[in-house]
C-alpha positions as CSV (number, residue, x, y, z in Angstrom):
1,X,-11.5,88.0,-93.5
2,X,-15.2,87.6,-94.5
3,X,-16.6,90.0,-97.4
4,X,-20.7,90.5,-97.5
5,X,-22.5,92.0,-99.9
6,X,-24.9,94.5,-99.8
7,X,-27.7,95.1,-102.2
8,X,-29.9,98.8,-102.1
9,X,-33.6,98.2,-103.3
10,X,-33.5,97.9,-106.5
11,X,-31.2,95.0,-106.4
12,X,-28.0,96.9,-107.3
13,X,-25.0,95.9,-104.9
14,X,-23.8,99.3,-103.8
15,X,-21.2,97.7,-101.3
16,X,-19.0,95.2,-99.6
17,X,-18.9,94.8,-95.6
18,X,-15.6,93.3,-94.4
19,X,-15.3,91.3,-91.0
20,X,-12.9,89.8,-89.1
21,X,-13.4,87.3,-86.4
22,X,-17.6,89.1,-86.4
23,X,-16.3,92.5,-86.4
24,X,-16.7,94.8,-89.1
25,X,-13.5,96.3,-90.0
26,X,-14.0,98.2,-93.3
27,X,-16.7,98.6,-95.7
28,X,-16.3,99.6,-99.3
29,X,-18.7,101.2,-101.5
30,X,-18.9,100.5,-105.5
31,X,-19.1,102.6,-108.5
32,X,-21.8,102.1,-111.1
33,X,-19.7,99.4,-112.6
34,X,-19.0,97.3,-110.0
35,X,-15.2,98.9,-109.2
36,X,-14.2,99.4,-106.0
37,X,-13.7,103.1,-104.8
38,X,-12.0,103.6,-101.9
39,X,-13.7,102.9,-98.4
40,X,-16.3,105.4,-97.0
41,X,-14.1,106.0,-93.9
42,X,-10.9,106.8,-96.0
43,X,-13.0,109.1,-98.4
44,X,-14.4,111.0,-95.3
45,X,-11.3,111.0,-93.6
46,X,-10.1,112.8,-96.7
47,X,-12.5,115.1,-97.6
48,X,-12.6,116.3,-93.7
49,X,-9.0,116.9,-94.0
50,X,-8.8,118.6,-97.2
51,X,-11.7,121.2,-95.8
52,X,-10.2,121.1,-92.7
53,X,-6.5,122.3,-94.4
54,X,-8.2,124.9,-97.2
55,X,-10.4,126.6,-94.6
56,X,-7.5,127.3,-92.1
57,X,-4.8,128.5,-95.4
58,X,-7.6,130.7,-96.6
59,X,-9.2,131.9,-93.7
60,X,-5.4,133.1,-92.7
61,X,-5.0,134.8,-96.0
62,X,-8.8,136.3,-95.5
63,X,-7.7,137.9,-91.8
64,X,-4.1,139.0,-93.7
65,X,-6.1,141.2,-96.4
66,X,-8.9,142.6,-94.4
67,X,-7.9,146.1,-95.4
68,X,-6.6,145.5,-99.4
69,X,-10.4,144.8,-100.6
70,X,-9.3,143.0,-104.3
71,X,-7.3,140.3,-102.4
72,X,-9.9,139.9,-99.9
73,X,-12.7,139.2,-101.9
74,X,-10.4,136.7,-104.1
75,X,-9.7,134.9,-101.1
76,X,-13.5,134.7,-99.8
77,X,-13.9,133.9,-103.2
78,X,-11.9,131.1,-103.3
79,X,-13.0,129.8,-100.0
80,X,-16.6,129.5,-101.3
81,X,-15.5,127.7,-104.4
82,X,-13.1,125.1,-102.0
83,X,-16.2,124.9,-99.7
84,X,-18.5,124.1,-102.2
85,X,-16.4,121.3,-103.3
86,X,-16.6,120.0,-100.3
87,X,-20.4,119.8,-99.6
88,X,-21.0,118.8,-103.1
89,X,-18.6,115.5,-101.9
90,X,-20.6,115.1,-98.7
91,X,-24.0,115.2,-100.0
92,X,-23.1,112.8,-102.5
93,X,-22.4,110.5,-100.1
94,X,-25.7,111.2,-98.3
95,X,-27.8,111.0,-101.3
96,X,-26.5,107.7,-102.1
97,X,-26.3,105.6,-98.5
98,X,-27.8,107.9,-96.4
99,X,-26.3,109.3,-93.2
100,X,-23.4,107.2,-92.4
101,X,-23.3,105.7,-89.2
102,X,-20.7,105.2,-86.6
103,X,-20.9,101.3,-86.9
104,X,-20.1,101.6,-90.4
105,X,-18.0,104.7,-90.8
106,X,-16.3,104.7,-86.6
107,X,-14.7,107.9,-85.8
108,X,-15.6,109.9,-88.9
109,X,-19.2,109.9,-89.0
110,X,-19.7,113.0,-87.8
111,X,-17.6,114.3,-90.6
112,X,-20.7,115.0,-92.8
113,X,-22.6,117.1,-90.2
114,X,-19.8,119.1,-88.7
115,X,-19.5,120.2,-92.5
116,X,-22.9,121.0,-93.2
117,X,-22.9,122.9,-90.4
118,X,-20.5,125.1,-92.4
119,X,-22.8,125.1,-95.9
120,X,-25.6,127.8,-96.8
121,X,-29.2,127.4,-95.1
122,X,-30.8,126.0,-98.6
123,X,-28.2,123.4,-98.3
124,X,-29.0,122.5,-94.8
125,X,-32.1,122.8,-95.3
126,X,-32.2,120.2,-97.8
127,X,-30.4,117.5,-95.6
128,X,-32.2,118.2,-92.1
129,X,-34.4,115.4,-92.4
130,X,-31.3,113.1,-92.8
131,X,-29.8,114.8,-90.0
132,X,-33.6,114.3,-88.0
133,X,-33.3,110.8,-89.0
134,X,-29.7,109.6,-88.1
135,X,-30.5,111.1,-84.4
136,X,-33.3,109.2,-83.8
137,X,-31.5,106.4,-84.6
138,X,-28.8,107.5,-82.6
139,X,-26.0,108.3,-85.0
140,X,-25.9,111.9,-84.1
141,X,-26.5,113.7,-80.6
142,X,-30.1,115.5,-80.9
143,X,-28.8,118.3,-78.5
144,X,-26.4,119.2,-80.9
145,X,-28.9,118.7,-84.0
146,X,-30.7,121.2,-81.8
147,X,-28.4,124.0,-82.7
148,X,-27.7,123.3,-86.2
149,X,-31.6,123.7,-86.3
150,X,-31.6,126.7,-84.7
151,X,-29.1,128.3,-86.5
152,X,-31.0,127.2,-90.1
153,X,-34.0,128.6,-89.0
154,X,-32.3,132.0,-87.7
155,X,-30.2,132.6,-91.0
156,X,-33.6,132.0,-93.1
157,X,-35.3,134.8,-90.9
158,X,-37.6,132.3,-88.9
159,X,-38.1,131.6,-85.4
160,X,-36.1,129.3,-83.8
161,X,-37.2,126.4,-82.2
162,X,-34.9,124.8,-79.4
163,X,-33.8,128.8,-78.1
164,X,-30.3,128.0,-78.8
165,X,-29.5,131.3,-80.4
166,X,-29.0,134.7,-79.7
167,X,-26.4,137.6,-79.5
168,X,-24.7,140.2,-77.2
169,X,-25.1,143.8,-77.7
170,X,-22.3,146.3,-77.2
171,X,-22.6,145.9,-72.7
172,X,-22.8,142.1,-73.2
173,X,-27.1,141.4,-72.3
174,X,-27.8,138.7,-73.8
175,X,-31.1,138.3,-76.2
176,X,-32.5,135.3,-77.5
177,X,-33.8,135.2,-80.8
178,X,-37.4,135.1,-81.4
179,X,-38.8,131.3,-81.0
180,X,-42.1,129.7,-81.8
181,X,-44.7,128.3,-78.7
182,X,-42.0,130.2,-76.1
183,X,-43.9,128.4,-73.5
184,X,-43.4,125.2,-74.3
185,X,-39.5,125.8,-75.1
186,X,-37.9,124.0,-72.0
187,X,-40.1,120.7,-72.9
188,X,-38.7,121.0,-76.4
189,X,-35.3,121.3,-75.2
190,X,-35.4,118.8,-72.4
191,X,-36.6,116.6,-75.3
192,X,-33.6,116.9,-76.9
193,X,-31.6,116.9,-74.3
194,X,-30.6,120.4,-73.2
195,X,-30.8,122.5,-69.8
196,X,-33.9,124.3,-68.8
197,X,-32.7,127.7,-69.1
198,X,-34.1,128.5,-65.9
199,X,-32.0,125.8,-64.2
């Protein structure tokens, strides 16, 4: 197995690609002295099951309690602190190497964006341009960027901009919520790769 080294721009070696027979088979990211920490596909792997297994316990425990109000709010409590944990691990990752893509991370690099879509808008916020980048360069689906767009701008009180979200009153009509240049919406989201909603 061959091992390569990779060097960020200020000359620091960050990381070591691994490749057997031309294919890259792991990659492993170093520590500020030069130790090895465990690959980025195992560390995502982990941190997407650990929020994976604290969000379905306490979520249960949330739904048990809905009507003893101290235990409830413990438990939502709790869920924020576990959640937090867990975008504090994935923006870490980002701020260091960027959006990870699927050539280096394979199956688990959508980890980090199906967990943002879970963190507060400022968060989100923060990261979108990430997120804008790795689609263009095809490491995330832009349709589906579309909505985690949509649903940023909507929690910060702003108009949405691919008309991807709305809600049902008490007969079921649906209403979109408000977007910006409504006449140019179905270019924007044939752009990005979702129906007219006319068709």
């Amino acid at each position: 197995m061959a091992k390569w080294r990779f060097y960020n721009d200020s000359g620091l070696l960050v990381k070591h690609y691994y490749y057997n027979k031309g294919e890259l088979v792991k990659t492993e990211y170093l520590g500020k002295n030069n130790k090895t920490n465990d690959s980025l596909i195992t560390a995502l792997t982990k941190i997407d099951e650990e929020f994976t297994a604290h969000n379905i316990a306490l979520a249960d425990s949330i739904n048990t309690n809905l009507a003893h109000d101290v235990k409830y709010k413990t438990f939502k409590t709790e869920l924020r602190y576990r959640d937090s944990i867990s975008f504090s691990a994935i923006t870490t990752i980002i701020d260091r190497y960027g959006y990870p893509s699927s050539k280096i991370a394979g199956d688990v690099s959508g980890v980090p964006f199906y967990i943002l879509g879970f963190a507060p808008a400022a968060i989100k916020e923060k990261y979108v341009n990430e997120l804008i980048l790795a689609a263009d360069r095809g490491n995330l689906a832009w349709s589906s960027l579309a909505f985690f767009i949509d649903k940023m701008k909507v929690a910060k009180g702003e108009k949405q901009i691919y008309g991807t979200q709305g809600k049902y009153d008490k007969d079921y009509n649906y209403t979109m919520y408000p977007v910006i240049d409504p006449e140019n919406l179905d270019k924007r989201r044939a752009g990005v790769g979702l129906e007219n909603l006319d068709d």
